[in-house]
C-alpha positions as CSV (number, residue, x, y, z in Angstrom):
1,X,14.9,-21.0,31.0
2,X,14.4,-24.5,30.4
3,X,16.4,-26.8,28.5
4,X,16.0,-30.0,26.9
5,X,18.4,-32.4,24.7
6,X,16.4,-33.7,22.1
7,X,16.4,-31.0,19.1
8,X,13.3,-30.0,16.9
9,X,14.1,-29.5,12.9
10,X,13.2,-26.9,11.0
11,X,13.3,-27.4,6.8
12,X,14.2,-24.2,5.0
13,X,16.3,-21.2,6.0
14,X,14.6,-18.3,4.7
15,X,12.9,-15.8,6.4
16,X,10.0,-17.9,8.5
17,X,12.8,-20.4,8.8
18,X,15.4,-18.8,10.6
19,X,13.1,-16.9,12.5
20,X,11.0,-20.1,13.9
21,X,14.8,-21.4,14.7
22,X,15.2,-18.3,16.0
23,X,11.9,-18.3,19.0
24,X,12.9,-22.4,19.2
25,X,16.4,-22.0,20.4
26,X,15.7,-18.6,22.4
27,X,13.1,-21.0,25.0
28,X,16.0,-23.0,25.4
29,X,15.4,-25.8,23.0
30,X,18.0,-27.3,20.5
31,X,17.1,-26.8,17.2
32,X,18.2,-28.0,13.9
33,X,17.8,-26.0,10.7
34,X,17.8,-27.6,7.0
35,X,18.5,-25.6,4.7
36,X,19.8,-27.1,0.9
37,X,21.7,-24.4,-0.2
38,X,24.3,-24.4,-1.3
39,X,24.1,-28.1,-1.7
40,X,21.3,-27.5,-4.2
41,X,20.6,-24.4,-5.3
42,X,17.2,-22.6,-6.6
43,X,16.1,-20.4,-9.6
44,X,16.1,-17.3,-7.3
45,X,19.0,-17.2,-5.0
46,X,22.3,-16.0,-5.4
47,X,23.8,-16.7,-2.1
48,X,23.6,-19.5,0.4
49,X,23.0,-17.0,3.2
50,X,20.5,-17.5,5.5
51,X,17.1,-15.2,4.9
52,X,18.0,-14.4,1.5
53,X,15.8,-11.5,-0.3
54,X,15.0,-13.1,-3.6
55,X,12.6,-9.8,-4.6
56,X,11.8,-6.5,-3.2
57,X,14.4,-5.2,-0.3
58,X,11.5,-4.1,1.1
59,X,9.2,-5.0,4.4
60,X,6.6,-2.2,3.5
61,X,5.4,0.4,6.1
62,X,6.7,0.7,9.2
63,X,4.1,2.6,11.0
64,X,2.3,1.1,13.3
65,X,-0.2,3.7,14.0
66,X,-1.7,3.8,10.5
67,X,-0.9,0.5,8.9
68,X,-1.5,-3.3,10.0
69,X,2.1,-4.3,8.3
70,X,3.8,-1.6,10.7
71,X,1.8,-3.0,13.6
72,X,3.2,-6.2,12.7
73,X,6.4,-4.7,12.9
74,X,6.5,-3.8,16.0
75,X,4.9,-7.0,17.6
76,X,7.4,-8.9,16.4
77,X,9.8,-6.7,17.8
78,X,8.3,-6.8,21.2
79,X,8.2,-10.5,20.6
80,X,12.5,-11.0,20.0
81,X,11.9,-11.0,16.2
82,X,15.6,-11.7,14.5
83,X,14.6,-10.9,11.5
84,X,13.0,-7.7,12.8
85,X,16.4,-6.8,14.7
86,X,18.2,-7.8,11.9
87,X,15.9,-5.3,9.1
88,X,16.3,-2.8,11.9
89,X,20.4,-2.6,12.1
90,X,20.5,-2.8,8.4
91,X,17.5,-0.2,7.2
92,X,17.9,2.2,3.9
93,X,16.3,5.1,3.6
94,X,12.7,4.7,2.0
95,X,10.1,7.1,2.8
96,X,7.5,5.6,5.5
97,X,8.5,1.9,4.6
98,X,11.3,-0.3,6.1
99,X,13.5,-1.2,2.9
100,X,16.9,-3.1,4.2
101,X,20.6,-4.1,2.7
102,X,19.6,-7.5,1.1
103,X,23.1,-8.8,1.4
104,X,23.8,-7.3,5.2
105,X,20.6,-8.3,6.3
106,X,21.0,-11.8,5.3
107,X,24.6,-11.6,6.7
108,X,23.3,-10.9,9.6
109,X,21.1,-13.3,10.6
110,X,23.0,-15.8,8.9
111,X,26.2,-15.2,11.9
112,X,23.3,-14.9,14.6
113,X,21.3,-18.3,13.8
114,X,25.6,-20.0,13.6
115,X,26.4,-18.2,16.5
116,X,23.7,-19.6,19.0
117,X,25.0,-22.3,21.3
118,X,21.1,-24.1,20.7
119,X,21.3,-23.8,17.1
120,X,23.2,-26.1,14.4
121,X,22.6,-25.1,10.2
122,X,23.0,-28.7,8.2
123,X,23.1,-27.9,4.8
124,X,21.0,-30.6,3.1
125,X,18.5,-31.2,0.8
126,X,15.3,-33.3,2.8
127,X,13.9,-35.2,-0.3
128,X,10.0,-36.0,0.8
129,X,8.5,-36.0,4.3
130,X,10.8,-36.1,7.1
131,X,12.2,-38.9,9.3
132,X,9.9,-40.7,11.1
133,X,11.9,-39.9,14.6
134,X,12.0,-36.3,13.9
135,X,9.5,-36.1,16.7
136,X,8.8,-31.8,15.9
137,X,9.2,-29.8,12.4
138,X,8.3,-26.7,11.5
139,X,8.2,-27.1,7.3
140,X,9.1,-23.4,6.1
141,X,10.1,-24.3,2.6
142,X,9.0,-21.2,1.4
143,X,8.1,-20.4,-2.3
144,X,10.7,-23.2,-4.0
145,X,10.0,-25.9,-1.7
146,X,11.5,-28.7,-3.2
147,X,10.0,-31.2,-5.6
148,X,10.3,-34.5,-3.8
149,X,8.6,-32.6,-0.6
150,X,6.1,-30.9,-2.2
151,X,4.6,-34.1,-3.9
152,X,5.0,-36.4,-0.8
153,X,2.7,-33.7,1.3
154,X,0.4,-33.6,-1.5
155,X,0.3,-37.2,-1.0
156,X,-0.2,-37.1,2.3
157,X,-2.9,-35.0,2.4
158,X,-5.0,-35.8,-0.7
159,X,-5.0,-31.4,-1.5
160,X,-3.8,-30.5,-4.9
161,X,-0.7,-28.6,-4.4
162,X,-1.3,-25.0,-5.1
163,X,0.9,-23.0,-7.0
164,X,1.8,-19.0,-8.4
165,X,4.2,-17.1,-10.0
166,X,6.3,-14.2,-8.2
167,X,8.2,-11.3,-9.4
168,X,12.1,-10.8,-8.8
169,X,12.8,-6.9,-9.3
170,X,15.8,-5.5,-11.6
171,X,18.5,-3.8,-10.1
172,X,20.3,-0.9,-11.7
173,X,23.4,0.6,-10.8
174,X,23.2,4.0,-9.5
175,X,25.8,6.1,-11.5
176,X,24.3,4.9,-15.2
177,X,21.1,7.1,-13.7
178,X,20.9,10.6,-15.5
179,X,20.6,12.7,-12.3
180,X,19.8,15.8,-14.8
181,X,16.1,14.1,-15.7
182,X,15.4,12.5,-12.0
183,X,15.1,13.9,-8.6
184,X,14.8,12.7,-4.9
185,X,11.7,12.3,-2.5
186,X,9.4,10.4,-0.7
187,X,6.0,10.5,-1.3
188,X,4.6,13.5,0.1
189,X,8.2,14.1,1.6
190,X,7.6,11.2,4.3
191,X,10.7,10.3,6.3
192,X,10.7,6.5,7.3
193,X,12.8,4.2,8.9
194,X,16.7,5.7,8.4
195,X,15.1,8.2,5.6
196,X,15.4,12.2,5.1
197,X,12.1,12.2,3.4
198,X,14.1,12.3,0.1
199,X,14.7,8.6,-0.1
200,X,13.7,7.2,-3.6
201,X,14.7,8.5,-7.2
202,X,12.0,9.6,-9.2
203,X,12.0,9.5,-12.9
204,X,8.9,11.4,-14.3
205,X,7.2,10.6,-17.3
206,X,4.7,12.9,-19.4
207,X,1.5,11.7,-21.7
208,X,3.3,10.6,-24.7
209,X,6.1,8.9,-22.6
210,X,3.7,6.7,-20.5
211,X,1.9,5.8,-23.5
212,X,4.8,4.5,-25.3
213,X,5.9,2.6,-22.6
214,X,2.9,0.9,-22.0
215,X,3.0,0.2,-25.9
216,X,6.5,-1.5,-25.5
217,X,5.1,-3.5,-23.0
218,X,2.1,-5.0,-24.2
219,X,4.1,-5.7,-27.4
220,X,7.3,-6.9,-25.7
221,X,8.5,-10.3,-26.2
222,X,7.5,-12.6,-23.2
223,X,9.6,-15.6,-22.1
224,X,7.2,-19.0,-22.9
225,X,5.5,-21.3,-20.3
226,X,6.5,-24.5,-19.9
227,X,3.9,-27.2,-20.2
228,X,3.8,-27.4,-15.9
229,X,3.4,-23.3,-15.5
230,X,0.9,-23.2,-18.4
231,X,-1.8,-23.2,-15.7
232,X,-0.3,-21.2,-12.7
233,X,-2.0,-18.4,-10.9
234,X,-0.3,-15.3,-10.1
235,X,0.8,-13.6,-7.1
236,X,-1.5,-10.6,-6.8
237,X,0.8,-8.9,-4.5
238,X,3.6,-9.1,-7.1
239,X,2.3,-8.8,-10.4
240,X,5.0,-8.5,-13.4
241,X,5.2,-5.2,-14.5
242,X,3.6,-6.1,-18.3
243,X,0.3,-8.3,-16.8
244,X,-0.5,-5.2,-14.9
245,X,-0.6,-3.2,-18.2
246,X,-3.0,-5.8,-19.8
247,X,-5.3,-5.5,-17.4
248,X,-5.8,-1.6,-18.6
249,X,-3.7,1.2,-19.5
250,X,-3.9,3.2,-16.7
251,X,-3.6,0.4,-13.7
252,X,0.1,1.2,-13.6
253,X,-0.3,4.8,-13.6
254,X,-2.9,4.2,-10.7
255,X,-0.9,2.0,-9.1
256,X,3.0,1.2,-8.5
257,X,3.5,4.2,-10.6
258,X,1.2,6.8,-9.3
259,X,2.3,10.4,-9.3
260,X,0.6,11.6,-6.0
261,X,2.9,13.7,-3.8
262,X,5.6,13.9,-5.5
263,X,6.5,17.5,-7.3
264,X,8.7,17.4,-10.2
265,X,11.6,20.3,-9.5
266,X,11.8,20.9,-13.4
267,X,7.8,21.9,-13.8
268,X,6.8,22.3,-9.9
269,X,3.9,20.1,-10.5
270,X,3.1,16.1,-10.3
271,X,4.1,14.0,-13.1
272,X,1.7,12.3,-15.6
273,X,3.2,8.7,-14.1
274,X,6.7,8.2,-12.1
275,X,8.6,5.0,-11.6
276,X,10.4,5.3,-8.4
277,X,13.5,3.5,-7.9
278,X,14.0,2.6,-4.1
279,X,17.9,1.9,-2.6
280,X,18.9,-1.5,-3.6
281,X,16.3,-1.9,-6.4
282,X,9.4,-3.2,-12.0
283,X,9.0,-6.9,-12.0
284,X,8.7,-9.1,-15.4
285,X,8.5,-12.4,-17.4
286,X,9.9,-10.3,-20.3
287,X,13.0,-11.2,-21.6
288,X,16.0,-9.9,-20.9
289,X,16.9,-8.1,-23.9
290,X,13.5,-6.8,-23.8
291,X,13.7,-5.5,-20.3
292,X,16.8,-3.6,-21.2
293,X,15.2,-2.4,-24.2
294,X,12.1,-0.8,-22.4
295,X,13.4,-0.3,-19.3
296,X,15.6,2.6,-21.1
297,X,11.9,4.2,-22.4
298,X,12.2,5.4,-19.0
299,X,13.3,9.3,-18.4
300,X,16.5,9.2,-16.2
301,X,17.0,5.4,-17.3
302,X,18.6,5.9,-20.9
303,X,22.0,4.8,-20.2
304,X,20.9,2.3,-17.5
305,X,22.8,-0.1,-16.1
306,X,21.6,-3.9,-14.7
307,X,23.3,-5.3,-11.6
308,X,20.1,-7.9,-12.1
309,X,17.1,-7.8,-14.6
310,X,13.9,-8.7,-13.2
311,X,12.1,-12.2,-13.5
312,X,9.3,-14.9,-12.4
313,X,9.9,-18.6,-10.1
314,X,6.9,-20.9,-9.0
315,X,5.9,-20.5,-5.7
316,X,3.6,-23.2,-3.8
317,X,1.4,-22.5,-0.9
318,X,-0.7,-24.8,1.0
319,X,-5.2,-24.9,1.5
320,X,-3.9,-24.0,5.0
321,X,-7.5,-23.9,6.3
322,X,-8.9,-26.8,5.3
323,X,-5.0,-28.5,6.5
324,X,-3.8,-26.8,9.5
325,X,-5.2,-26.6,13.2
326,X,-5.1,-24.0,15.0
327,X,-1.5,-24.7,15.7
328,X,0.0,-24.9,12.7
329,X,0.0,-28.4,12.6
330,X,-0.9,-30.6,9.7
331,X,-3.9,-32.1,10.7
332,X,-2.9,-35.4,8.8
333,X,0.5,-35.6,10.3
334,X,0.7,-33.3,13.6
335,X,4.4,-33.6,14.3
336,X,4.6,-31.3,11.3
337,X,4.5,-27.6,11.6
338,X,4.0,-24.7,8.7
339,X,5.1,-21.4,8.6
340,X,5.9,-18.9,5.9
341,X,4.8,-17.7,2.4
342,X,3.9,-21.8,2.0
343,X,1.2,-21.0,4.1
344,X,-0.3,-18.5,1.7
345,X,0.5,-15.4,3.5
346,X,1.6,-12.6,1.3
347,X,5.1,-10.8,1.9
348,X,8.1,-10.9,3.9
349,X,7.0,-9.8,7.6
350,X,4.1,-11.8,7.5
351,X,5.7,-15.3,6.4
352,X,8.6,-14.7,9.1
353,X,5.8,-13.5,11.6
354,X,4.5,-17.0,10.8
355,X,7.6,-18.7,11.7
356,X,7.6,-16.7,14.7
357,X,4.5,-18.0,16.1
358,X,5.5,-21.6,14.9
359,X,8.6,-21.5,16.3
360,X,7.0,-20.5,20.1
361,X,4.4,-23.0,19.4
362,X,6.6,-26.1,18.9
363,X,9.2,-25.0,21.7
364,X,6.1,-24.9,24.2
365,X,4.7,-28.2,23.0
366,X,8.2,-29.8,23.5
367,X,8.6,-28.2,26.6
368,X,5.2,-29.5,28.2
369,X,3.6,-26.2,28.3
370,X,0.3,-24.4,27.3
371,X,0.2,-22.1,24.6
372,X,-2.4,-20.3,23.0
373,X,-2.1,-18.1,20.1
374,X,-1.9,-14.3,20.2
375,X,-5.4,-13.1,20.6
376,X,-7.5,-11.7,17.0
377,X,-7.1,-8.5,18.4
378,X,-3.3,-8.4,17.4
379,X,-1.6,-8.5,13.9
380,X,0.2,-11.5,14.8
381,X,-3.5,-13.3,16.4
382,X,-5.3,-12.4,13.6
383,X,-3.0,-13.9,10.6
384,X,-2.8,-16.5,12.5
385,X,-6.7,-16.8,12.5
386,X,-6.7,-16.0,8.9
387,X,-4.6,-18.8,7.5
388,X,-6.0,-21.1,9.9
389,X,-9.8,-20.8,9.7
390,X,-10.7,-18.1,6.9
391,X,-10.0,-18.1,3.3
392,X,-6.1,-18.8,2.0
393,X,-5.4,-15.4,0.3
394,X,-4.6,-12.2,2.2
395,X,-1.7,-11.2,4.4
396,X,-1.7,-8.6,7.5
397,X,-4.8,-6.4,6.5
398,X,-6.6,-3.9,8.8
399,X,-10.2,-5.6,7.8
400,X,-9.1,-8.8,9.2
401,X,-9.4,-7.4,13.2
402,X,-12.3,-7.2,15.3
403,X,-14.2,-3.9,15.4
404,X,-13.3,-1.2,17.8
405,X,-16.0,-0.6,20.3
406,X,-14.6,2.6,21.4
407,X,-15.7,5.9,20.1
408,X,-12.6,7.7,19.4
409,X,-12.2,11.3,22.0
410,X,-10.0,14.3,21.2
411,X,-8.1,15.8,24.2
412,X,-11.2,17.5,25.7
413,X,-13.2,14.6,26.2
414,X,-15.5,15.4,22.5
415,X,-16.1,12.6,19.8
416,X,-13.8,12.7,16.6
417,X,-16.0,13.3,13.5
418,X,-15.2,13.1,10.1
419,X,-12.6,12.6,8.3
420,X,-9.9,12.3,11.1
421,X,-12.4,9.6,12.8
422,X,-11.1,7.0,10.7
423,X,-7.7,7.8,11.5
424,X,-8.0,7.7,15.0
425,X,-10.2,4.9,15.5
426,X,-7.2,3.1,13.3
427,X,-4.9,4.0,16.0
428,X,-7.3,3.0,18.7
429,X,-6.7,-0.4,17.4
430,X,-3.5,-0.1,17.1
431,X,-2.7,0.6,20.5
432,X,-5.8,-2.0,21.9
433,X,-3.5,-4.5,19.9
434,X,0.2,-3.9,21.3
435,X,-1.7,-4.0,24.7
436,X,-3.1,-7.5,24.1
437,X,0.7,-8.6,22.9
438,X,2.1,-7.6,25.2
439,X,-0.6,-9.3,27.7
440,X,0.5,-12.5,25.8
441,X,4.4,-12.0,26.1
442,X,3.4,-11.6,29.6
443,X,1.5,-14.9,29.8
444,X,4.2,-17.0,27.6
């Protein structure tokens, strides 16, 4: 491994943070990460851990057969991932997806990132662009960037900041849950990561209840704008819980609170709608007393309990097509680096997967030596293609890989038809993609 003296910088220590610190120091380069809390802290966090989850606990599906986010997984593991190591030592049980203990997790990559001789964590607020000597930074400010940066890039590049709002998820305590009106399993009884295939609650809800909730919703009282947010997107992939009801009655019962595969013990039959409650943790602007008021409409969640009631913060994101190269770099200033949800990639694994590749990228170019990204036929390759070079919104999705040119075989050599074809030529990719990563490790 080679070493060299003069440290890069990273600025932020959430997820693509510590992970791009992570890949930095782990080529043997000294790395610096900046991270303001607790010196200043944001709307969102509670700690001043490293990697904090300020949302969901979860990282989605972890199958990498069927699913591009579960592919992603397991790249990243292959490629030294922390905060895949990390989400592995401290999984819940939660069907088919990889949910994690928010305060463990970030525990543990906090000790890791202080623990590595290559690593130092200053805790500082960087107020605009960074030093001028600061030869390398990888910028993973993450949704609250701070003011004073964000308007000094915007500066820099002439690009309207971009902005959106994002859903924090109430907590409730586990014994103020009537166990007499809820039961537990996974969709379709689906055992996951850690799981038993009876890993979230369930709390059923007939015609009239669902109707009445939605009611309370749309009539709830809604925390105001201020003059700056008035305008501000929303995060599609994290809508609050009472936009999603405007945009129809049923959306919620056809979405997050779908019914399918889940049999109700009291009527052997699926529910008319079903909020499941996952280990650790529905997403509002409502206020709080209105939360708690609704909220308790729920069967199972009468005499609920709050460790946290749900709400909104800004996020920012960059036009990272029209700014970045193919690198990462910002093409008006190239000793700066992005990675993470400022990007615009949606979710947890994909904005630390971005610091991942960030992270190798600036330790190669510091260390004098070639690097290429992953190719288009991976998860990792193709969001990096995605945010570089096609439009700004999307995350790890299956449409975004090339086309499979193999016809998918059963065991005796005949073509798959029908409905399983889509399945295996899903899986086909799949494995064409960790073959290609792990060509690349190879390579790198």
């Amino acid at each position: 491994m080679m070493l060299k003296e003069r440290p890069l910088h990273v600025v932020g220590g959430g997820l693509a943070g510590s992970e791009a610190a992570w890949q930095i120091a782990t080529a043997g380069v000294p790395v610096i990460v900046h991270e303001m809390r607790p010196v200043r802290m944001t709307e969102a966090h509670q700690t001043e851990n490293l990697a904090e989850l300020v949302c969901s606990n979860s990282f989605r599906s972890d199958d990498w057969a069927n699913n591009a986010v579960g592919l992603l997984h397991e790249e990243m593991r292959r490629a030294g991932s922390l905060i895949m190591a990390a989400g592995d030592t401290h999984k819940l049980p939660a069907g088919g997806a990889l949910a994690v203990d928010r305060d463990g997790f970030s525990a543990e990559v906090t000790e890791r990132l202080a623990a590595h001789p290559l690593i130092t964590i200053a805790r500082e607020e960087i107020g605009g662009l960074p030093p001028d000597d600061w030869e390398s930074v990888v910028v993973a400010t993450g949704p609250l960037t701070s003011p004073a940066l964000g308007e000094a890039i915007g500066r820099l590049t002439g690009e309207g900041e971009l902005a959106f709002f994002d859903a924090i998820a109430p907590i409730v305590h586990l014994h103020s849950v009537d166990e007499t009106v809820v039961w537990r399993q996974s969709r379709y009884d689906k055992a996951g990561p850690g799981g038993t295939g009876a890993d979230y609650i369930n709390c059923p809800m007939n015609k009239e209840e669902y109707g009445a909730f939605i009611d309370a919703l749309l009539a709830g009282e809604k925390t105001s704008f201020r003059e700056w947010e008035a305008n501000t997107p929303y995060f599609e992939g994290c809508l609050p819980i009472e936009v999603m009801a405007e945009r129809g009655r049923e959306t919620l019962r056809f979405g997050p609170m779908k019914p399918v595969g889940l049999d109700d013990p009291r009527t052997g039959r699926w529910p008319y709608a079903v909020v499941q409650l996952r280990q650790d943790n529905a997403q509002t602007k409502l206020r709080h007393g209105e939360q708690t008021r609704i909220f308790r409409m729920i069967p199972g969640l009468q005499n609920a309990e709050f460790a946290r009631l749900g709400g909104l913060h800004r996020n920012t994101f960059l036009n990272s097509p029209r700014l970045l190269d193919g690198q990462l770099r910002l093409k008006a200033m190239p000793r700066l680096r992005f990675a993470g949800q400022i990007t615009g990639v949606e979710g947890y694994v994909e904005s630390a997967a971005i610091g991942l590749i960030a992270g190798r990228f600036a330790a190669a170019e510091s260390l004098g030596l070639p690097l290429t990204a992953p190719p288009v036929t991976t998860a990792l390759g193709a969001l990096v293609a995605h945010i570089t070079g096609g439009h700004i919104e999307g995350g790890g999705e299956g449409g975004l890989f090339p086309p499979i040119e193999d016809s998918p075989t059963d065991a005796t050599g005949n073509r798959i038809k029908g409905k399983e074809r889509g399945a295996a030529r899903k899986r086909l990719m799949a494995e064409r993609a960790l073959a290609d990563i792990d060509g690349w490790l190879r390579r790198v």
